[in-house]
N, C-alpha and C positions, 0 to 999 in steps of 0.2 A: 276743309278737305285737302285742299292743298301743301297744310302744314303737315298734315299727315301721311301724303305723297313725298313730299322732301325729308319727313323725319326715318321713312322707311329708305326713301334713296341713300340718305347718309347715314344707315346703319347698313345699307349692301356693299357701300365703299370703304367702311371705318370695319367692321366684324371683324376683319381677319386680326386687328389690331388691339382687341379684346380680351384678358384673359380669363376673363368670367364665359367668353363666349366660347371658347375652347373648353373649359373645363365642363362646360354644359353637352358639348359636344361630345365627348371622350365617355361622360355619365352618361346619355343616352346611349351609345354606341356600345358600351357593355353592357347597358342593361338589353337592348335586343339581341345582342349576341351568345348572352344566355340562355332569352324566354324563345328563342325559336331551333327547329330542329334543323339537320346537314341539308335536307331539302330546300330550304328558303335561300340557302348557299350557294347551294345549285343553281337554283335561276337566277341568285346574282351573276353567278360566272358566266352565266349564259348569257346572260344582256352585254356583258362587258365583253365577252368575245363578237357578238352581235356587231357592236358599237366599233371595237376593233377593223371588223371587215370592212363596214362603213367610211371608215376611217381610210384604212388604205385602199379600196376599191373605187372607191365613190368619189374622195376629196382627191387624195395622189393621184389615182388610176394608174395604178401598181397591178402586174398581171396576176392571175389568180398563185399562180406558184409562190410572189413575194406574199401576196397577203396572207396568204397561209403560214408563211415565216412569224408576217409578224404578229399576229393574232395567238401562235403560241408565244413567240417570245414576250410579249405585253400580259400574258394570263399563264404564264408555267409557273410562277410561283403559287398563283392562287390555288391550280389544279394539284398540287403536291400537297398544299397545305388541306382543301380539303378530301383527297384520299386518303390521308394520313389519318385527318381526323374522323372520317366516315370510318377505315379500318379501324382505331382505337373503339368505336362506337360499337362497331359490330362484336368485335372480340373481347371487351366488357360491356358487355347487356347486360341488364339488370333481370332478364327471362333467362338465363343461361344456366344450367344447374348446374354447374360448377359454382356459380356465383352466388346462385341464389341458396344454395346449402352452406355456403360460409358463417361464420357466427357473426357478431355484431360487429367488433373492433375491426376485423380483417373486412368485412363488408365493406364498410366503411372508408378504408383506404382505400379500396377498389373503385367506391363510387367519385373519390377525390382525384385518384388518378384519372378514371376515366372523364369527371367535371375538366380537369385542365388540360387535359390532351384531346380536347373537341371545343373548349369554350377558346384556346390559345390561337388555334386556326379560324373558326367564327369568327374571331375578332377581326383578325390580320384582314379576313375576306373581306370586311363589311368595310373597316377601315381603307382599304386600297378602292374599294368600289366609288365609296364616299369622296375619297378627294378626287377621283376620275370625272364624279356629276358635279361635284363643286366647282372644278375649272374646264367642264366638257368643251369649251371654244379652245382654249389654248391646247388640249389635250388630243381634239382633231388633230391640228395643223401641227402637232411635234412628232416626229417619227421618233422611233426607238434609237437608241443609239448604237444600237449592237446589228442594226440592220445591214445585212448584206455580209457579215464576218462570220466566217466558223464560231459552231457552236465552241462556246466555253466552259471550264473544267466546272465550273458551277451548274452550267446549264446542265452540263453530262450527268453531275451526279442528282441533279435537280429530273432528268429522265430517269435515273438509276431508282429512285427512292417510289417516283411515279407506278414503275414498272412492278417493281416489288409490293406494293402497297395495292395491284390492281389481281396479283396472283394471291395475295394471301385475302384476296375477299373470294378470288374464284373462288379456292381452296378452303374457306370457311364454313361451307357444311360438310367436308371431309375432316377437318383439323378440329371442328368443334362439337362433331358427332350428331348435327342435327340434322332434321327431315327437314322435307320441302315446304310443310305447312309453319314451322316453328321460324325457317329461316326468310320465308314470305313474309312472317309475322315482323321479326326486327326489319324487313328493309320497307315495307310499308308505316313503319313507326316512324323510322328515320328518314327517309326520301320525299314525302307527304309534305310540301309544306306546311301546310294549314292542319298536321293534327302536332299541336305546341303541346 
């Protein structure tokens, strides 16, 4: 029992130093970032901005105004990446009758475009969550490093694309001519985690 205690200690210490352990990592991480829907995304982000508060509330004792700085600035990219991809999702549905009246070849591109412009942000999400729980102690204790400094021309357009991406979903049963039950329909498809 005990060799089996040390041989697991000495693969918690040596892993990161593995290339097989990585590429096993990188394989599973894409294969869940295909098989689940913007939903399961969602409550990544939401654990990781959770964890954030914690973070600066709880460990710093940072007053609530900073940790709201830093809880966006630790999760702006993930929230860009997935409104983006939740938008792409929305506006190629595969229920949309513009899309769904396409012939084969053109269908087809459509579904290619819309597979990597929602599987490209899944990833990114799942992967930045991933190394957050992998070093959650060191990840505590390091503040951002952009805390306390005017937003930056990235952050700015990192809100620009947010913003834009949150009006073109208001704006998607006007732009894409659906009802209330058709547009229910895709955002319970897509928000749901558990319907994969």
């Amino acid at each position: 029992m005990s060799t089996l205690l040390g041989s697991l200690r000495h693969f918690a210490h040596t892993h990161d130093d593995l290339p097989a352990f990585h590429a096993a990592y990188l394989v599973l991480t894409f294969l869940v970032a295909a098989m689940l829907n913007m939903g399961a995304f969602a409550v990544l982000i939401i654990a990781h901005i959770s964890l954030d508060i914690v973070k600066y509330r709880e460990v710093h004792r940072y007053p609530w105004r900073a940790v709201f700085e830093g809880a966006v600035r630790e999760s702006l990219v993930d929230l860009v990446l997935f409104f983006v991809g939740f938008t792409f999702a929305v506006y190629l549905h595969h229920s949309l009758v513009g899309i769904a009246s396409l012939s084969g070849l053109a269908r087809a591109d459509i579904t290619l475009i819309r597979a990597f412009a929602t599987f490209v942000p899944k990833f990114e999400i799942l992967h930045h969550f991933l190394k957050v729980v992998s070093h959650v102690r060191h990840y505590l204790y390091s503040i951002h490093s952009r805390m306390g400094h005017p937003w930056s021309t990235v952050e700015y357009l990192c809100f620009s694309f947010l913003a834009l991406s949150v009006i073109l979903l208001l704006g998607a049963p006007f732009l894409l001519h659906l009802d209330a039950q058709a547009m229910e329909k895709i955002l319970l498809e897509e928000l749901i985690p558990w319907r994969i």
